[in-house]
PDB file of the backbone (N, CA, C, O) and the ligand in Angstrom, with CONECT records:
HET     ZN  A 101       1
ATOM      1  N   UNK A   1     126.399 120.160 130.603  1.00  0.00           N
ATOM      2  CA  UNK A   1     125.462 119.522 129.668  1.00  0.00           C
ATOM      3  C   UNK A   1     126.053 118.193 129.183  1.00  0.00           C
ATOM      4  O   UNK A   1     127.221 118.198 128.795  1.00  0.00           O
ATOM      5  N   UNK A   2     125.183 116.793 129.171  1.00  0.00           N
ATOM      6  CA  UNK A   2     125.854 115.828 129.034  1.00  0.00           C
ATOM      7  C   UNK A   2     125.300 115.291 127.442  1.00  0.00           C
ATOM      8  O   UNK A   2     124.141 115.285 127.028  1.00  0.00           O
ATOM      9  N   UNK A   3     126.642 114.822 126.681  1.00  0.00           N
ATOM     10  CA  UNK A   3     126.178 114.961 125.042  1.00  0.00           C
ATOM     11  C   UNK A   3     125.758 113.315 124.819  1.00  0.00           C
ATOM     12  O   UNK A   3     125.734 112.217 125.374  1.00  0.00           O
ATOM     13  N   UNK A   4     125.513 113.894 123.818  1.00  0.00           N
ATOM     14  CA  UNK A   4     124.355 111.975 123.751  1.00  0.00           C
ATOM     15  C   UNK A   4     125.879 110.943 123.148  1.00  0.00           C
ATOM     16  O   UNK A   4     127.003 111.430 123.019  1.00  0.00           O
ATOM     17  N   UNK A   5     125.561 109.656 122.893  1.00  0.00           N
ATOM     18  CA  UNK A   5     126.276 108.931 122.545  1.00  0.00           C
ATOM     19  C   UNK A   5     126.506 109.532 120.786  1.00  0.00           C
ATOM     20  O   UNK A   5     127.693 109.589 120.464  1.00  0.00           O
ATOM     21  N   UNK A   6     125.753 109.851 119.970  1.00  0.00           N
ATOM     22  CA  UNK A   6     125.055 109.949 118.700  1.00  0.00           C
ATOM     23  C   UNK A   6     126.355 111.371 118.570  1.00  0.00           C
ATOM     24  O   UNK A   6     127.074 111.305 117.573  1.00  0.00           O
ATOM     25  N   UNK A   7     126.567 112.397 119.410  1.00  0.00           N
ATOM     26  CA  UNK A   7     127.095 113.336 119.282  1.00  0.00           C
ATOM     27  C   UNK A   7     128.571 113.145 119.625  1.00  0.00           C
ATOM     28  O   UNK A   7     129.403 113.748 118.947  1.00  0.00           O
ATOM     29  N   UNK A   8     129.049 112.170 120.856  1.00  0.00           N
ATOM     30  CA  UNK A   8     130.473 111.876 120.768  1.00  0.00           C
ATOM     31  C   UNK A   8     130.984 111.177 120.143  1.00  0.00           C
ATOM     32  O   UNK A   8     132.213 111.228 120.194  1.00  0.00           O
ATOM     33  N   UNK A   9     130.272 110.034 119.113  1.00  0.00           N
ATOM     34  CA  UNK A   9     130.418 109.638 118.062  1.00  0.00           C
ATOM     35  C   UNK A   9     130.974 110.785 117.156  1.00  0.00           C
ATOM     36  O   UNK A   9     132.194 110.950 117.135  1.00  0.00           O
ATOM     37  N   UNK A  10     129.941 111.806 116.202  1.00  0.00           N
ATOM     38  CA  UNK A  10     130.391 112.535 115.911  1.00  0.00           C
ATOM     39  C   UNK A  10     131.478 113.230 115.924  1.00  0.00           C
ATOM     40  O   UNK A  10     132.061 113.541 114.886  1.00  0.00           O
ATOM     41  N   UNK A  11     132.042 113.688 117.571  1.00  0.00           N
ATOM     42  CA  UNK A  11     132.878 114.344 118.109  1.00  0.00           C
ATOM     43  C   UNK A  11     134.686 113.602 117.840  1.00  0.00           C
ATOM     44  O   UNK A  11     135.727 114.223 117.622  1.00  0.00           O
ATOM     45  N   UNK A  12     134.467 112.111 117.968  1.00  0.00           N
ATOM     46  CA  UNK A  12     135.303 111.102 117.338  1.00  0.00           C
ATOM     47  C   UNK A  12     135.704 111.363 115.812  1.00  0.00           C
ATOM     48  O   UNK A  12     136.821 111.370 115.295  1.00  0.00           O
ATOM     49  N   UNK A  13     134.614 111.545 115.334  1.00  0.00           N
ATOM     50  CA  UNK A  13     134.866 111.138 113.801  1.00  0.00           C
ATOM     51  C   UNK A  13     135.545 112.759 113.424  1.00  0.00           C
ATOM     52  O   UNK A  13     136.620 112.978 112.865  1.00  0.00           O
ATOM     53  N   UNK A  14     134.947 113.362 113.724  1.00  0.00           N
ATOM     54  CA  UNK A  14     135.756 115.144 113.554  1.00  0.00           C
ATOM     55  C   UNK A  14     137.361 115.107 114.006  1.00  0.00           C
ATOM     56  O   UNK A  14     138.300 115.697 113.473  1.00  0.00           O
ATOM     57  N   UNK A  15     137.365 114.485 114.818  1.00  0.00           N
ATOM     58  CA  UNK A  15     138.880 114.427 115.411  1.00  0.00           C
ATOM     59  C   UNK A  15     139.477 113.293 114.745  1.00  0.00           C
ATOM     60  O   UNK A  15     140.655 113.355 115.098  1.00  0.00           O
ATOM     61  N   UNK A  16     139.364 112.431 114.091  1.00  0.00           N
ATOM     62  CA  UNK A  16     140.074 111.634 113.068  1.00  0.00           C
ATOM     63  C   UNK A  16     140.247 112.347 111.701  1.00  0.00           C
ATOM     64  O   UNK A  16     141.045 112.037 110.816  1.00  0.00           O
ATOM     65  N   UNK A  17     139.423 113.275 111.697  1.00  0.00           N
ATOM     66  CA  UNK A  17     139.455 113.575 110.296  1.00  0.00           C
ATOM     67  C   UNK A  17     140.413 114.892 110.241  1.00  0.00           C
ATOM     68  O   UNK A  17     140.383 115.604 109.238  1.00  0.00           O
ATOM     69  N   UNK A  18     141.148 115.160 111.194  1.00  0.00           N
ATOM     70  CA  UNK A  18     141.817 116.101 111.744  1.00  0.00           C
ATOM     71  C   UNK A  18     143.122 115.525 112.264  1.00  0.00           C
ATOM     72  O   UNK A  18     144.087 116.278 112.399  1.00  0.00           O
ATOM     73  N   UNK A  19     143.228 113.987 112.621  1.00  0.00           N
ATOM     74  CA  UNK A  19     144.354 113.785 113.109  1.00  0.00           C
ATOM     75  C   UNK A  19     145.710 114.017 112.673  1.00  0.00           C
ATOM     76  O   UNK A  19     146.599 113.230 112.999  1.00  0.00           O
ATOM     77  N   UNK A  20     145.890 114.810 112.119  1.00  0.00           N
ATOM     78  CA  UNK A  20     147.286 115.044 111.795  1.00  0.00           C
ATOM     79  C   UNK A  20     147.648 116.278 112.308  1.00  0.00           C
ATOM     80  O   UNK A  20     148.849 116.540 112.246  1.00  0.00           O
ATOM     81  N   UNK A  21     146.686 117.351 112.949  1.00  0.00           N
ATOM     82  CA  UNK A  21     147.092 118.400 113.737  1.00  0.00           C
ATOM     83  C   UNK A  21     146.875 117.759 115.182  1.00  0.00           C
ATOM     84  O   UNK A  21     146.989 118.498 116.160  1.00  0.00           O
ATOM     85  N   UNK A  22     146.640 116.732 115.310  1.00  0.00           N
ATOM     86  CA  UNK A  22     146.289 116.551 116.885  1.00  0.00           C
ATOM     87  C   UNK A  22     147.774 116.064 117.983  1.00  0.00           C
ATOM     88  O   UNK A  22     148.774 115.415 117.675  1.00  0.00           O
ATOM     89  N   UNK A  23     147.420 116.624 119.176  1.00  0.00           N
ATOM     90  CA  UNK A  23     148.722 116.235 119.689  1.00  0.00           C
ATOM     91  C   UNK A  23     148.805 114.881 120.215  1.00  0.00           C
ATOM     92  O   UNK A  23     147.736 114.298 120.031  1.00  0.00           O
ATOM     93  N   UNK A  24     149.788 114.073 120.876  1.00  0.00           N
ATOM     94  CA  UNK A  24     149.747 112.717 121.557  1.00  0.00           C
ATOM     95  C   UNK A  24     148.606 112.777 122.888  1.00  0.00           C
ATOM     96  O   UNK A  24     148.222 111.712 123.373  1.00  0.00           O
ATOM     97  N   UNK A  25     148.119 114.060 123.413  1.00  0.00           N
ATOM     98  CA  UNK A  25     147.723 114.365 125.056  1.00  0.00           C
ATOM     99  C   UNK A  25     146.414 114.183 123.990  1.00  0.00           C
ATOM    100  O   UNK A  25     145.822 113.112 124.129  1.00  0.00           O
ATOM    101  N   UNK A  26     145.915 115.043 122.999  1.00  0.00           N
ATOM    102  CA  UNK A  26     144.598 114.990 122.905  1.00  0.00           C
ATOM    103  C   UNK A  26     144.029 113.430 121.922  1.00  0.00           C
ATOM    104  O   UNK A  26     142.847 113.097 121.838  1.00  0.00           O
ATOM    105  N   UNK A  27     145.206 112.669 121.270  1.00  0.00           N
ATOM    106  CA  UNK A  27     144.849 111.983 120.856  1.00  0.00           C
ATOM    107  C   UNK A  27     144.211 110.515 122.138  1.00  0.00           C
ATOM    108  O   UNK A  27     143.368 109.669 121.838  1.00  0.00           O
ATOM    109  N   UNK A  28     144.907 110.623 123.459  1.00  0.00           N
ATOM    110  CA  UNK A  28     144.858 109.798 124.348  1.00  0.00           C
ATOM    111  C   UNK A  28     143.452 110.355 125.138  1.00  0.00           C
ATOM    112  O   UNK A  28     142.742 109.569 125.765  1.00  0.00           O
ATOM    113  N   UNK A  29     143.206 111.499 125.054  1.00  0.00           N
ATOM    114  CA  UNK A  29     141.895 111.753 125.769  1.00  0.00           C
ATOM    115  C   UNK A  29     140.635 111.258 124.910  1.00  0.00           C
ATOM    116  O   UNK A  29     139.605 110.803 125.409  1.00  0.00           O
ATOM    117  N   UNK A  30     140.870 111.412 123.600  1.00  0.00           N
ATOM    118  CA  UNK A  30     139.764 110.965 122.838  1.00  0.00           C
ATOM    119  C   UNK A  30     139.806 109.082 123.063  1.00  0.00           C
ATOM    120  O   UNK A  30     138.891 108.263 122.968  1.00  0.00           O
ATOM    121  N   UNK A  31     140.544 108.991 123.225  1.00  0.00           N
ATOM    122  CA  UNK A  31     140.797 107.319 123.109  1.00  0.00           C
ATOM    123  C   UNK A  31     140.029 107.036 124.565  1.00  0.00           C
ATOM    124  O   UNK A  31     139.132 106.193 124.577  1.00  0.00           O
ATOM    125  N   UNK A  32     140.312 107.599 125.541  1.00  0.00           N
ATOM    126  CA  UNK A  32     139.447 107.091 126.584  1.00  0.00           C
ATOM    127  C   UNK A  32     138.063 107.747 127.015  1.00  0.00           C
ATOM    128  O   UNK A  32     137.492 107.465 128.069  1.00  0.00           O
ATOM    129  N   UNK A  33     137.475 108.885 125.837  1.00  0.00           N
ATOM    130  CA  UNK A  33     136.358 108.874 125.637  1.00  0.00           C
ATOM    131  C   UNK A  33     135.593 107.974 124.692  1.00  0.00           C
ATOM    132  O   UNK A  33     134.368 107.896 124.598  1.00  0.00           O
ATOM    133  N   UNK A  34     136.461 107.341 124.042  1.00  0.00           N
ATOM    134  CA  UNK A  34     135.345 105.980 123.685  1.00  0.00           C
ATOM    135  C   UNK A  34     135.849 105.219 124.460  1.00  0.00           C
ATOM    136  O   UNK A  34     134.837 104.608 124.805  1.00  0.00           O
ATOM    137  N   UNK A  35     136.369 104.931 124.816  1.00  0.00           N
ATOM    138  CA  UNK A  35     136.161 103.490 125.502  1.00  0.00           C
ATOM    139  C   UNK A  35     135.106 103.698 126.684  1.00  0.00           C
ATOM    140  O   UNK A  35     134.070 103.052 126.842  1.00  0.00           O
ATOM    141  N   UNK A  36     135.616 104.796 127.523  1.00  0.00           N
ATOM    142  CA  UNK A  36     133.824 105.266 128.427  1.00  0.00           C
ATOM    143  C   UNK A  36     132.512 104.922 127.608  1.00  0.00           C
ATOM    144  O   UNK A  36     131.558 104.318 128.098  1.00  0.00           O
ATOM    145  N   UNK A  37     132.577 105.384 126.286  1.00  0.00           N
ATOM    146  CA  UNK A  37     131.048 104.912 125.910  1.00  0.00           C
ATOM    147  C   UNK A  37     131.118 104.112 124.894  1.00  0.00           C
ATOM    148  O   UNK A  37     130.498 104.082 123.830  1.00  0.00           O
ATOM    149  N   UNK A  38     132.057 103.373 125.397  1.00  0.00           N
ATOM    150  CA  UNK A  38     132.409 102.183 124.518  1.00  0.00           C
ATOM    151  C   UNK A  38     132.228 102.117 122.970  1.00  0.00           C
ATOM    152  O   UNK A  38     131.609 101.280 122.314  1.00  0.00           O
ATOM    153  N   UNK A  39     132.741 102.922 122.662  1.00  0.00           N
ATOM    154  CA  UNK A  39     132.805 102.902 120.653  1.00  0.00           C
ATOM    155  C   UNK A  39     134.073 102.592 120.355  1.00  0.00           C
ATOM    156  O   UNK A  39     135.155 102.995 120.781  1.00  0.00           O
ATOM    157  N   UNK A  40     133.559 101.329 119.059  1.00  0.00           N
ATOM    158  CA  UNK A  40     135.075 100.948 118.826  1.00  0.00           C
ATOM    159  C   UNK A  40     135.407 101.984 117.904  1.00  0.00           C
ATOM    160  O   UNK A  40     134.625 102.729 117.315  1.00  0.00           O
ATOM    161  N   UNK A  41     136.669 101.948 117.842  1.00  0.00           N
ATOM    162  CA  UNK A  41     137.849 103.006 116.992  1.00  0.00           C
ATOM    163  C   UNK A  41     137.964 102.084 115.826  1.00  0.00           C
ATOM    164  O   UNK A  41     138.218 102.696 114.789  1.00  0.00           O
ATOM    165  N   UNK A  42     137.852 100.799 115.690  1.00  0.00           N
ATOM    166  CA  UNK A  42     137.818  99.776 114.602  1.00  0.00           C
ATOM    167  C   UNK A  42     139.372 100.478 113.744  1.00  0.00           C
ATOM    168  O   UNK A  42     140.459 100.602 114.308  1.00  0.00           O
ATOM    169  N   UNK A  43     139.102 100.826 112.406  1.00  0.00           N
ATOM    170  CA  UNK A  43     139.941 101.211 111.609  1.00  0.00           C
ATOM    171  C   UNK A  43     140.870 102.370 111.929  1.00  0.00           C
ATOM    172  O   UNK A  43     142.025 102.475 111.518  1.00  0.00           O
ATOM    173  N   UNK A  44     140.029 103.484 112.948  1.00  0.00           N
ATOM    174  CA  UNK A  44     140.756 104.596 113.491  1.00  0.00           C
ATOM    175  C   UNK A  44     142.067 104.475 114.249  1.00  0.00           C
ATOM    176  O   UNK A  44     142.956 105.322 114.340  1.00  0.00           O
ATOM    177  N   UNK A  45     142.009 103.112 114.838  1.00  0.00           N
ATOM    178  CA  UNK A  45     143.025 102.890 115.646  1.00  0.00           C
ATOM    179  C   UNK A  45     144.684 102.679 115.289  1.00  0.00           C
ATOM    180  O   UNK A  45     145.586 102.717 116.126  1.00  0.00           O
ATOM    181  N   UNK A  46     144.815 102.486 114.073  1.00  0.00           N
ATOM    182  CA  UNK A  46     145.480 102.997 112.609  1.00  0.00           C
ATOM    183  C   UNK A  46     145.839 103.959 112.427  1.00  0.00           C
ATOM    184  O   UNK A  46     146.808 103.850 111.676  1.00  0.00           O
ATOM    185  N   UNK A  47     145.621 105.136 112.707  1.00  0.00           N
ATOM    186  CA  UNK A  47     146.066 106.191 112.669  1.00  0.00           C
ATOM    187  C   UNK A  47     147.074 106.596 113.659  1.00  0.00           C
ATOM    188  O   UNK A  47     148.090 106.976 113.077  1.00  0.00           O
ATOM    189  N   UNK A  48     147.169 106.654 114.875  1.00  0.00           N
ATOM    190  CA  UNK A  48     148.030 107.014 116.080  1.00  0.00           C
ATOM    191  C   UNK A  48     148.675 105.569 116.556  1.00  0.00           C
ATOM    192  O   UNK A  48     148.247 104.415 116.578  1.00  0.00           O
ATOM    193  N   UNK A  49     149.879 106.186 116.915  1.00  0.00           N
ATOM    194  CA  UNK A  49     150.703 104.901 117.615  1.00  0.00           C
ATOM    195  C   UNK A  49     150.230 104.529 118.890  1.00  0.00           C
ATOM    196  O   UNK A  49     150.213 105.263 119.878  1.00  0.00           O
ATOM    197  N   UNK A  50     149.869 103.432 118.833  1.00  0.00           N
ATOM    198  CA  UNK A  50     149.452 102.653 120.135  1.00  0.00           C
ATOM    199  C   UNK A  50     150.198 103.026 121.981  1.00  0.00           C
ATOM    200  O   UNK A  50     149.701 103.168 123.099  1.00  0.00           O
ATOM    201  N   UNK A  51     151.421 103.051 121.476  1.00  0.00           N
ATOM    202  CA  UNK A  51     152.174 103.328 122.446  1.00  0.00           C
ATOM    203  C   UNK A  51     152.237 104.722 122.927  1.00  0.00           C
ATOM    204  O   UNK A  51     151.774 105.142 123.987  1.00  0.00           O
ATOM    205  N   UNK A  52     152.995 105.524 121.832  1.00  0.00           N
ATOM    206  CA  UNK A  52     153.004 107.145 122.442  1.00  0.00           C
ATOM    207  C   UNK A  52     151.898 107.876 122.414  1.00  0.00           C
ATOM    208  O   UNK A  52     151.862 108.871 123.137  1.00  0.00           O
ATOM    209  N   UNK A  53     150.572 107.494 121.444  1.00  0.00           N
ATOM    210  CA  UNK A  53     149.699 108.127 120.938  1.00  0.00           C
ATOM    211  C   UNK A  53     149.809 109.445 119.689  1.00  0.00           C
ATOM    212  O   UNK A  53     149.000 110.297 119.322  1.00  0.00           O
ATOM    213  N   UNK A  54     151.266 109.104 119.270  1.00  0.00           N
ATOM    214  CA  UNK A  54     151.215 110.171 118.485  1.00  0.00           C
ATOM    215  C   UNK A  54     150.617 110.333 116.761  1.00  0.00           C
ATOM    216  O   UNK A  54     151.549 110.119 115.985  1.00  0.00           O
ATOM    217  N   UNK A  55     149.841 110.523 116.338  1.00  0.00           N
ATOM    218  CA  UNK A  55     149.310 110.916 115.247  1.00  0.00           C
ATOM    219  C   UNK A  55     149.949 110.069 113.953  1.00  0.00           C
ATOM    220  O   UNK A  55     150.766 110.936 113.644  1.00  0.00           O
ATOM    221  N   UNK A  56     150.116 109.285 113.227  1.00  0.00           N
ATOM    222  CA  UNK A  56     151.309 108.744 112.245  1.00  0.00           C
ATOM    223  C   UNK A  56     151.001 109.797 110.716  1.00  0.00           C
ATOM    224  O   UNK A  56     150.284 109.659 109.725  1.00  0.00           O
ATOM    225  N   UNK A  57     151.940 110.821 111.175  1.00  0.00           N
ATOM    226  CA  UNK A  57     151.803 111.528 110.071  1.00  0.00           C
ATOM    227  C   UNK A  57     152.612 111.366 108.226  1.00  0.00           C
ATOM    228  O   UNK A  57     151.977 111.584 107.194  1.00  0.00           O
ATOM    229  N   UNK A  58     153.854 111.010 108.276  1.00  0.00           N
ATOM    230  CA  UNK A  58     154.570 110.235 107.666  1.00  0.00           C
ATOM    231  C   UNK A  58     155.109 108.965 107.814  1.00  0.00           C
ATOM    232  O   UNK A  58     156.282 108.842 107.459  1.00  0.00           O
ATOM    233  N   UNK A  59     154.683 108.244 108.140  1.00  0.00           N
ATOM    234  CA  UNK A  59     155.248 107.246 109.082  1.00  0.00           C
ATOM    235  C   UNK A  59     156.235 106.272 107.983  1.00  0.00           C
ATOM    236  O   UNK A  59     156.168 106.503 106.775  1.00  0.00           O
ATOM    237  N   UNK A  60     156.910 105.459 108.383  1.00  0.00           N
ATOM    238  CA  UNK A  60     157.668 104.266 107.390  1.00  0.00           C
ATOM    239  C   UNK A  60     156.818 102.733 107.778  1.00  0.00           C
ATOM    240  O   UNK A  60     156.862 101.994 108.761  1.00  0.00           O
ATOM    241  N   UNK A  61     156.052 102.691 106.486  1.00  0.00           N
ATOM    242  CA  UNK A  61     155.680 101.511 106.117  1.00  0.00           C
ATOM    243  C   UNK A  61     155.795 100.726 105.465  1.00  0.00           C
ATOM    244  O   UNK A  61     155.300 100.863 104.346  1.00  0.00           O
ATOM    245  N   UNK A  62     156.430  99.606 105.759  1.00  0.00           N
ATOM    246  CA  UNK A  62     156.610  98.512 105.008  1.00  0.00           C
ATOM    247  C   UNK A  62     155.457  97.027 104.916  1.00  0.00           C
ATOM    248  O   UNK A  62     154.689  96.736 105.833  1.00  0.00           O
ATOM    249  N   UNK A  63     155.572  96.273 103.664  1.00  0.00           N
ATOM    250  CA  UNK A  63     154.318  95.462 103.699  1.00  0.00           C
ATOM    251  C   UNK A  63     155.191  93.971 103.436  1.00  0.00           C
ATOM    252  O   UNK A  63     156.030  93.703 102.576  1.00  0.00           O
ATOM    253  N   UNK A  64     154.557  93.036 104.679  1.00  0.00           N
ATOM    254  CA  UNK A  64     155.761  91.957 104.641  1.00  0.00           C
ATOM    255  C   UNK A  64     154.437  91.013 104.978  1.00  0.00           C
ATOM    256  O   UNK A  64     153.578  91.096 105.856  1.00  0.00           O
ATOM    257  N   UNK A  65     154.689  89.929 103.716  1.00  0.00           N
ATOM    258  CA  UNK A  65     154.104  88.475 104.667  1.00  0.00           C
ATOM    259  C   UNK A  65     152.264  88.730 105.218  1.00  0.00           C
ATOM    260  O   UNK A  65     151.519  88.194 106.038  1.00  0.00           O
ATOM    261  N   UNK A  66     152.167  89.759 104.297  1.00  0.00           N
ATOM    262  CA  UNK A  66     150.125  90.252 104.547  1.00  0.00           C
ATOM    263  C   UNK A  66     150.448  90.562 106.107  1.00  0.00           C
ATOM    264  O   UNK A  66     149.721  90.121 106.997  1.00  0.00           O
ATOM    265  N   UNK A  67     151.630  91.382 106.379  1.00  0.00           N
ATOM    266  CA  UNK A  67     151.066  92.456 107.649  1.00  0.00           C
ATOM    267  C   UNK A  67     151.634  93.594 106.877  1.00  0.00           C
ATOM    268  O   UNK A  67     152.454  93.341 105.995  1.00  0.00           O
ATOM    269  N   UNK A  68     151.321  94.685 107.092  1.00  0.00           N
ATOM    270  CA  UNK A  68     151.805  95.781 107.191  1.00  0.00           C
ATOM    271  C   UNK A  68     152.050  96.502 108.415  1.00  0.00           C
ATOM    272  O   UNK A  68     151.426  96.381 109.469  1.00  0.00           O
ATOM    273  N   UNK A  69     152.977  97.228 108.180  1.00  0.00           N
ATOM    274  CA  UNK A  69     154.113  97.466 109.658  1.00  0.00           C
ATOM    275  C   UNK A  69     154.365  98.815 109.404  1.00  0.00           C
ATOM    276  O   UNK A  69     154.787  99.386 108.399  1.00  0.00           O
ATOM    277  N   UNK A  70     153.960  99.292 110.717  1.00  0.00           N
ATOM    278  CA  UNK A  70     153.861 100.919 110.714  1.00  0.00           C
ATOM    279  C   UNK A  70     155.244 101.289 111.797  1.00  0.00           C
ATOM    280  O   UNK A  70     155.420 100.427 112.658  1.00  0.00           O
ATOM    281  N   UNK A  71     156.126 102.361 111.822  1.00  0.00           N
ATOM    282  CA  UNK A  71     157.309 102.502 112.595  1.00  0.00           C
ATOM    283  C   UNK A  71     156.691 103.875 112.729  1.00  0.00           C
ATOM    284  O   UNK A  71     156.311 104.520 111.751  1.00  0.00           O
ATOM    285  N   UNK A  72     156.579 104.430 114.372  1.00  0.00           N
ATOM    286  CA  UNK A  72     156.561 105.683 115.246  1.00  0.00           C
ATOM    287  C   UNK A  72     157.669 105.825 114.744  1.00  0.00           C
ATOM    288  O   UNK A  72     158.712 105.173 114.700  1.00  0.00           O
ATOM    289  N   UNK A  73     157.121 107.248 114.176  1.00  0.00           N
ATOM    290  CA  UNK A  73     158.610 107.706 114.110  1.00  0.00           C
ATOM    291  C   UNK A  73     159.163 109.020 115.546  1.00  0.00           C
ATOM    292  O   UNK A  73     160.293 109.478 115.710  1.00  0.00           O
ATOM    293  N   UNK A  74     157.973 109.296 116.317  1.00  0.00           N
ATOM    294  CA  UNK A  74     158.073 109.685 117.727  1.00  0.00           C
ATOM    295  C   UNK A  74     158.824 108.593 118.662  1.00  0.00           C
ATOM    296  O   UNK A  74     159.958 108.934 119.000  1.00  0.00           O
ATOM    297  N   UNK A  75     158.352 107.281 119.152  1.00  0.00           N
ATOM    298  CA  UNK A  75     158.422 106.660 120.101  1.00  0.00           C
ATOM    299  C   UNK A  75     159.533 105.566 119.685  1.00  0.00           C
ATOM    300  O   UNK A  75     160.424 105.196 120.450  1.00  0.00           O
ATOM    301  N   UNK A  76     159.338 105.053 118.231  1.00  0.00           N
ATOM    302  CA  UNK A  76     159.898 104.100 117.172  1.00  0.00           C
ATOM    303  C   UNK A  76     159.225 102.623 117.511  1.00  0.00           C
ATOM    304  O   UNK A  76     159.547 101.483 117.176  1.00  0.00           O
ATOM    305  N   UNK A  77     158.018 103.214 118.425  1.00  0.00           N
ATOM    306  CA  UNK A  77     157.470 101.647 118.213  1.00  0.00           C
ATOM    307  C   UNK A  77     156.674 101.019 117.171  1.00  0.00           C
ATOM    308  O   UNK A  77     155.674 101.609 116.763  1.00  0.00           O
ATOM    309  N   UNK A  78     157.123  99.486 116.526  1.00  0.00           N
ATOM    310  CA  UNK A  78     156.242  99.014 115.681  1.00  0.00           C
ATOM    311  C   UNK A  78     155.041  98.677 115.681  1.00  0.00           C
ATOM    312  O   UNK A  78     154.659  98.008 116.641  1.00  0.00           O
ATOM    313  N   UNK A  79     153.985  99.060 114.518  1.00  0.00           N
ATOM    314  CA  UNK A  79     152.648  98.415 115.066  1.00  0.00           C
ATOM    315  C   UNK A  79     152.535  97.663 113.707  1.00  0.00           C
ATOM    316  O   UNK A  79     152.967  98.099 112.640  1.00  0.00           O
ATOM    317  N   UNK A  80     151.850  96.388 113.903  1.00  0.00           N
ATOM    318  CA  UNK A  80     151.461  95.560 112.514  1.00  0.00           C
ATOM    319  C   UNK A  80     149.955  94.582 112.702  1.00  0.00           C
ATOM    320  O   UNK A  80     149.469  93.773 113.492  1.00  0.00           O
ATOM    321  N   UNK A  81     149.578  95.362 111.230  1.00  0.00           N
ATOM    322  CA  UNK A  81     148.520  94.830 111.340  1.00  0.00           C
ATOM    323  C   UNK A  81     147.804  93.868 110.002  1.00  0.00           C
ATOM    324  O   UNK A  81     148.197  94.263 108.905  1.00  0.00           O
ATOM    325  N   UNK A  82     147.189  93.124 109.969  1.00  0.00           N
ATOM    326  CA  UNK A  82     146.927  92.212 109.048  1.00  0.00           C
ATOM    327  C   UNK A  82     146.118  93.174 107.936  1.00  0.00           C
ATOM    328  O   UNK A  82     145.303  94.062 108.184  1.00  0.00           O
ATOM    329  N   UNK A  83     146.654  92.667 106.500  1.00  0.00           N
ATOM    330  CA  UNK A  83     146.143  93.304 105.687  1.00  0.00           C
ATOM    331  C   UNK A  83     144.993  92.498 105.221  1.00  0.00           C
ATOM    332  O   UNK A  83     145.217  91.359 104.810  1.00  0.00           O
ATOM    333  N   UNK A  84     143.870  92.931 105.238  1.00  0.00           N
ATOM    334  CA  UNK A  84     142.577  92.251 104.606  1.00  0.00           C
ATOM    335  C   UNK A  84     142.402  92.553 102.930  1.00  0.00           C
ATOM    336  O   UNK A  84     141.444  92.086 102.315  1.00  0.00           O
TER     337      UNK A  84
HETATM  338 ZN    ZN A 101     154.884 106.101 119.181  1.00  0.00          ZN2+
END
């Protein structure tokens, strides 16, 4: 059965609102189910490290110069992003 756009939307937003039990494997499958139906992650993308995909559950953040800078503490890669 193939689910509408309206419902993997949904299916997205349930799994963000959950990301802190999610693993790096399921956080990377959801990531390339939107991009298949092309929904941006916009703000979601904030949540998991870019690199390993792992969840940023405690992470070390520091706020420098209007970025804020997120450290994997899985992979230890930095992500920074402009603070609006
Ligand atoms: Zn990482």
């Amino acid at each position: 059965m193939k689910k509408t756009k309206k419902e993997i939307i949904k299916d997205i937003d349930d799994f963000f609102r959950n990301i802190k039990t999610k693993t790096p494997k399921e956080v990377k499958k959801i990531k390339k189910l939107a991009m298949k139906y092309k929904i941006p992650l916009k703000e979601k993308r904030k949540l998991f490290c870019k690199k390993c995909y792992s969840p940023f559950i405690s992470p070390k953040i520091r706020i420098k110069k209007g970025l804020k800078i997120v450290e994997c503490k899985s992979c230890g890669y930095v992500s920074r992003w402009k603070i609006k």
